[in-house]
C-alpha positions in Angstrom: 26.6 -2.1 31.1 24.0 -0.3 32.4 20.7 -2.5 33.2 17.3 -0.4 31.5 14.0 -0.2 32.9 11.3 -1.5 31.7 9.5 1.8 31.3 13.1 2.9 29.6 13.0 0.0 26.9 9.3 0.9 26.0 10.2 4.7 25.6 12.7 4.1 23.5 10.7 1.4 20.9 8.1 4.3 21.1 10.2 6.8 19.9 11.4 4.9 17.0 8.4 4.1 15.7 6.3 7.1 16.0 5.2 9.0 13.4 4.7 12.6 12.5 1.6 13.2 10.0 0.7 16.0 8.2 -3.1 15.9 6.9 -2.8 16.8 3.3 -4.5 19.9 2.0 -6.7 18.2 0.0 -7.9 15.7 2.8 -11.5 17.0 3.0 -12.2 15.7 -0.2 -11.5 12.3 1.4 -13.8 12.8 4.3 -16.8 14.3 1.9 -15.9 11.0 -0.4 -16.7 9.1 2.7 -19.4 10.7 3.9 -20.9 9.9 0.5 -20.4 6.1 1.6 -24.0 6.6 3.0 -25.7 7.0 0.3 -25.4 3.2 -1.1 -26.2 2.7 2.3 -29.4 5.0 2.5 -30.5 3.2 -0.9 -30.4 -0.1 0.3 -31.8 0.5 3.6 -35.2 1.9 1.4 -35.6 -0.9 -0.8 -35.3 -3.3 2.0 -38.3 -1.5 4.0 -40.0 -1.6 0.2 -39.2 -5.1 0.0 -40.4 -6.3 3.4 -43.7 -4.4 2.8 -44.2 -5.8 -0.8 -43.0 -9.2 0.2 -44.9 -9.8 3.6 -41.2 -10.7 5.4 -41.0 -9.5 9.1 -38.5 -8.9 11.5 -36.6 -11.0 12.7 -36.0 -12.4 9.6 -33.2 -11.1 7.9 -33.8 -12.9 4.3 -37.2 -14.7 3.4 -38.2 -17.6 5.2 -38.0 -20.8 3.2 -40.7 -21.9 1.3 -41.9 -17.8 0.9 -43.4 -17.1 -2.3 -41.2 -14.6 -2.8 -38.1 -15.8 -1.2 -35.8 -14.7 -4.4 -37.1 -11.6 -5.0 -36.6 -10.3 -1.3 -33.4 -12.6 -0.5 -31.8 -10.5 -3.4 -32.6 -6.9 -2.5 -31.6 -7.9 1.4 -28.6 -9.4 -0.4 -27.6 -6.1 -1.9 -27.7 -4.2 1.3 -25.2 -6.6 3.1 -23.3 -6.8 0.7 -22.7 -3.5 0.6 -22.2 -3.4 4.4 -20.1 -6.2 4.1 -17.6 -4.3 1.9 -18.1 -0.7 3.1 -15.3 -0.9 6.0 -12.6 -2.1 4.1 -13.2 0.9 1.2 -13.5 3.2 3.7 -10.4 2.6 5.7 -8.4 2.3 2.0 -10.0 5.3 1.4 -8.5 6.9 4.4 -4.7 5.6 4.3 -4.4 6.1 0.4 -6.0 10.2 1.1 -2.9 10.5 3.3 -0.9 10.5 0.1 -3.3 11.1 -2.7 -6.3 13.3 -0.9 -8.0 13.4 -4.4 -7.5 10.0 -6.0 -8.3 8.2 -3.0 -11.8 10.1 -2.9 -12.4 9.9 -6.7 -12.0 6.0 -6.2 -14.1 5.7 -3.2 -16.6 7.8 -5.3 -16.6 5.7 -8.3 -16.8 2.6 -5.5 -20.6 4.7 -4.1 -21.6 5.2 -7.6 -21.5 1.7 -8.8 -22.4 0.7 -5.0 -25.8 2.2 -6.2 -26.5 0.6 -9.3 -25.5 -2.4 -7.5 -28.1 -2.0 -5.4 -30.6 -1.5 -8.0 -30.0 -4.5 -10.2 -29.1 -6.9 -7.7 -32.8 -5.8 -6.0 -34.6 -6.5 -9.7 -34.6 -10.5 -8.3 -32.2 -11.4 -11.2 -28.6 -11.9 -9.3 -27.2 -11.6 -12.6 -28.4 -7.5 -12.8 -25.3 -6.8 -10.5 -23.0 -7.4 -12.5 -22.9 -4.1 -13.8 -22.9 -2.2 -10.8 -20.2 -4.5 -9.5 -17.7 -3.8 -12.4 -18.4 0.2 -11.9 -17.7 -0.7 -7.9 -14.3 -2.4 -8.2 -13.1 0.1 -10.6 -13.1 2.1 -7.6 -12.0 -0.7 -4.7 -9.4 -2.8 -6.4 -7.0 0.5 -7.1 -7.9 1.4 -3.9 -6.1 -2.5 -2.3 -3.5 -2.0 -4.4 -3.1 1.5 -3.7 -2.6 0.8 -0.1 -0.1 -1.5 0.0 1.7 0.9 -2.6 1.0 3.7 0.7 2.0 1.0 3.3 5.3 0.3 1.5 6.3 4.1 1.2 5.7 4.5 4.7 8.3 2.0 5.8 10.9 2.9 4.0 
């Protein structure tokens, strides 16, 4: 028997686990879906500047101080905007490894995901928690076929 290298053993558990990828021919429609991410984003991002105006709540604070006359009101728009950034991320990257099997799907999901991202956004920020509800049911049409969608991706790829 032959004793390996180091270097030897490494090159050969490289080479069996690399893979080839081919970007699918609809993969731009992925990477407009995503750039579309923004735009929840870009929403928020306003009605917190709004909010801080209307509400008298500066920086540093990142929700209304306690005992603000308007602590509700503000803590819910600021709410909707971390949220948001809270889930972006993981719909994005699902977004990403489902396009590299279904380009179209994967960006009419994360679309759907924006679209309710916005209204969202916009009832959550009316200072009634319960006016997201909406906006959240439009979202996760969008992100839970998306989860599920990936491991579906993630299980093709290993076999």
């Amino acid at each position: 028997l032959k004793a390996r290298s180091g270097l030897e053993t490494r090159q050969r558990r490289t080479e069996r686990t690399q893979y080839k990828m081919q970007i699918p021919e609809n993969y731009g429609y992925v990477v407009l879906a995503i750039a579309a991410m923004g735009i929840p984003n870009v929403v928020a991002v306003v009605r917190v500047i709004k909010a801080r105006s209307k509400y008298g709540v500066k920086y540093p604070n990142l929700y209304a101080p306690e005992g603000h006359k308007n602590k509700k009101e503000f803590d819910c728009v600021q709410r909707a905007h971390q949220n948001t950034l809270e889930s972006a991320p993981s719909v994005a990257a699902q977004t990403m490894m489902v396009g590299l099997m279904h380009p179209v799907t994967a960006a009419a999901l994360c679309g759907i995901w924006s679209v309710g991202r916005v209204a969202y956004v916009v009832g959550y920020g009316t200072g009634n928690p319960a006016n997201r509800r909406h906006g959240g049911m439009v979202a996760h049409l969008g992100d839970i076929p998306l989860s599920v969608m990936t491991f579906v991706v993630g299980y093709k790829m290993v076999q």
